[in-house]
Structures are given as structure tokens and as C-alpha cells.
C-alpha positions, 0 to 999 in steps of 0.5 A: 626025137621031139625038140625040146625048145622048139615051142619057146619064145625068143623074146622071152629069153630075156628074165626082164621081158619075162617079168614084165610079162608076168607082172602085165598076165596078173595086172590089167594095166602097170604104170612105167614107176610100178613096173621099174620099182616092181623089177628093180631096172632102171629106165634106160634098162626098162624102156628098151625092153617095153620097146621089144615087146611093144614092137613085137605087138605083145604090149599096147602103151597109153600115154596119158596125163594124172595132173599135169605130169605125163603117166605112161602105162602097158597092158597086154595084147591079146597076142601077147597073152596068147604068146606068153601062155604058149612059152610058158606051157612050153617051159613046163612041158620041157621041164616035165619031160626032164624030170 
């Protein structure tokens, strides 16, 4: 017998480190504001899961400047991208496979 969930993602467990990933997979770069109003978090909630995945080498963060006021953006790494593809083919084939 093959193990269903063996080719799943632990950090993706997580539906905000899920949307965060499918918002940065559509968008090659998301600011902080867009992200949380996108996700309905707040900034606490939000910036402890950008740290997971930026720890886990699945985002890169750019800290930056639009006039005086800091703007702290994310994009995807490739080894995100390649992580996050893999959970989610994972994901279909277990739900294929239920049917």
C-alpha cells in the first residue's frame, strides 16, 4: 500500500503559508499591505508565517524604500516554487486517487 500523504508538505499545512504561496506562484513580487488585505491577517499573524517560509528558503524578502516609508515586498525562490508544485501535485493525486 502507497502512502497517501507521504509527498505532502508540512509547512504547507498551514491555509495562510498556502495562500501566501498561491498569491506569490500568480505574482512575481507582493508588498507586506497587499499580502495581509489579500489574506485578511493581521501583521503579527502574517509576518510569523513570511518568517517560516523565508526561513525554510521557500520566499526572499526585499526591504526597500517608495519615498521615505519602508516597503517590505516577498517573491518566490526557485526552491519554493519547486516545493510548493510538488505539494500540490501531491494534493491531486491524493484527492484523485479518493474519488
Amino acid at each position: 500500500m502507497k502512502n497517501p500523504i507521504g509527498n505532502l508538505n508540512k509547512i504547507f499545512d498551514s491555509r495562510i503559508r498556502m495562500g501566501v504561496m498561491s498569491v506569490l506562484m500568480m505574482n512575481e513580487e507582493v508588498n507586506f499591505n497587499d499580502l495581509k488585505q489579500l489574506l485578511e491577517l493581521t501583521d503579527g499573524n502574517l509576518a510569523s508565517h513570511l518568517t517560516n517560509l523565508e526561513e525554510n528558503g521557500f520566499i526572499k524578502v526585499h526591504k526597500g524604500f517608495v519615498g521615505r516609508k519602508t516597503n517590505t515586498t516577498y517573491s518566490i525562490t526557485r526552491a519554493g516554487e519547486k516545493a510548493f508544485t510538488e505539494h500540490i501535485q501531491a494534493l491531486e493525486n491524493m484527492i484523485r486517487h479518493v474519488k
